[in-house]
Every structure is written in structure tokens, then in C-alpha cells.
C-alpha positions in Angstrom: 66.6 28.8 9.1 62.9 28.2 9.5 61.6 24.8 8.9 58.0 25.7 7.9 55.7 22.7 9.9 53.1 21.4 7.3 49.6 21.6 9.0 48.0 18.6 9.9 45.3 20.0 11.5 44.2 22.0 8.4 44.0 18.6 5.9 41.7 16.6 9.1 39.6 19.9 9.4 39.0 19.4 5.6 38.7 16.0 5.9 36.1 16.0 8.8 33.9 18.3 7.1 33.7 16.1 4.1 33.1 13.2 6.5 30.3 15.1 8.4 28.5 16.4 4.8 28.4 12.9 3.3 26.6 11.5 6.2 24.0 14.4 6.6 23.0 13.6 2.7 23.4 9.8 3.9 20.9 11.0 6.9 18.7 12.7 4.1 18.5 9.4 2.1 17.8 7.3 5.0 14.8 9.8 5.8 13.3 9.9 2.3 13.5 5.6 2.2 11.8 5.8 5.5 9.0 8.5 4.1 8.7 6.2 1.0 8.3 2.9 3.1 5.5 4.7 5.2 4.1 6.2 2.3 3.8 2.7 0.8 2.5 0.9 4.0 0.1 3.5 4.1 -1.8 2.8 0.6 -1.4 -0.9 0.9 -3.6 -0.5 4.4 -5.8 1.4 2.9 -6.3 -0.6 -0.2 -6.4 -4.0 1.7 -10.0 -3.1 3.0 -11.6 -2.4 -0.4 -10.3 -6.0 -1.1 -11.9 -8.2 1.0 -15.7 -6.9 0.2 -14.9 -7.7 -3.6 -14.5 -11.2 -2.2 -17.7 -11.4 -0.4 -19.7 -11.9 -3.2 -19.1 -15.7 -3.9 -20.0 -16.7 -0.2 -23.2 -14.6 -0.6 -24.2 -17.2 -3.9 -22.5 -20.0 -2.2 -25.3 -21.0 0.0 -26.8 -23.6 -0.7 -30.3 -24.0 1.1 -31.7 -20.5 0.1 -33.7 -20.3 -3.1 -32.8 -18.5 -6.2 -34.5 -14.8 -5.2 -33.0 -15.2 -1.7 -30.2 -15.1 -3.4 -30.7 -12.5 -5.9 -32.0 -10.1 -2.9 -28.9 -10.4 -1.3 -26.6 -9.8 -4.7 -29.1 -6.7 -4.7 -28.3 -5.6 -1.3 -24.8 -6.5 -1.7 -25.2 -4.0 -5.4 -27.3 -1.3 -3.1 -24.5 -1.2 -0.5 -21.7 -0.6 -2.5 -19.8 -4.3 -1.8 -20.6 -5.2 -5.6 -20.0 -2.7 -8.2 -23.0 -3.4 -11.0 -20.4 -4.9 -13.6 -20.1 -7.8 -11.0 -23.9 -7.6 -9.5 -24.6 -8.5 -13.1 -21.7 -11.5 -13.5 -23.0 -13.1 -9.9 -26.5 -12.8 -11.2 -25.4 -14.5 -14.7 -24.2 -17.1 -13.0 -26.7 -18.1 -10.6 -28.9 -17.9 -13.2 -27.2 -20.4 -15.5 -26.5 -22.7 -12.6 
């Protein structure tokens, strides 16, 4: 009589193909994460710039030994160059005014 050998090689064959699929769609994910995170460090460098130009304004009026249209020229120029948008050109000049 025969005795008919299982196959072990077969099941690890099986086995290691299951293995070697998970972590290709475990390599996908880290790829896309990666993507994302540049993706995200990206927009915040670019958006950090526009930022700082917002905050200009306030030192510009915070000077104190220029005269009121010294200072209103340079909220203009500020307005002209694009730091201020008009919206706050108009609250700086509000309140240097009331000050």
C-alpha cells in the first residue's frame, strides 16, 4: 500500500503568497500616507507666507513718532501692494482715526 504524503510545500506556497500580497497593499498604504503627509506639508508652506503679511499691518500703525498721514500713506501702500486687502485697509484706518 501507498501512503499518500500530504504536501507541505503546497499549504506554505499558499501561505507565502498571502503573506507577500498583504504587504504589497501594506506598501500601497504606506505610500499613499506618505503622498498625503507631503501633500499636506506642502499647502501649509505655502499658506504660512500669505500669513505673516496679514500681520504686518499693526506694526505699520504701531509707530509712534510718525504723524497721522505718515501713517495713513503707509496703510495706503500697504492696501496698493497687496499686504492689506481693503476690508482691513479700511479697519486700520478706522482705528487710527478713532485713536
Amino acid at each position: 500500500m501507498f501512503v499518500r504524503r500530504r504536501r507541505p510545500l503546497m499549504g506554505a506556497a499558499m501561505m507565502g503568497g498571502a503573506v507577500m500580497a498583504g504587504r504589497a497593499s501594506q506598501r500601497a498604504q504606506y505610500r499613499e500616507q506618505d503622498q498625503e503627509q507631503r501633500l499636506q506639508d506642502l499647502e501649509t508652506q505655502q499658506a504660512a507666507p500669505a500669513a505673516p503679511p496679514a500681520q504686518a499691518a499693526p506694526a505699520a500703525t504701531a509707530e509712534g513718532g510718525s504723524s497721522m498721514v505718515e501713517q495713513l500713506q503707509q496703510l495706503a501702500q500697504l492696501r496698493d501692494s497687496g499686504v492689506l486687502s481693503p476690508e482691513e485697509f479700511e479697519a486700520a484706518k478706522a482705528k487710527l482715526i478713532g485713536s
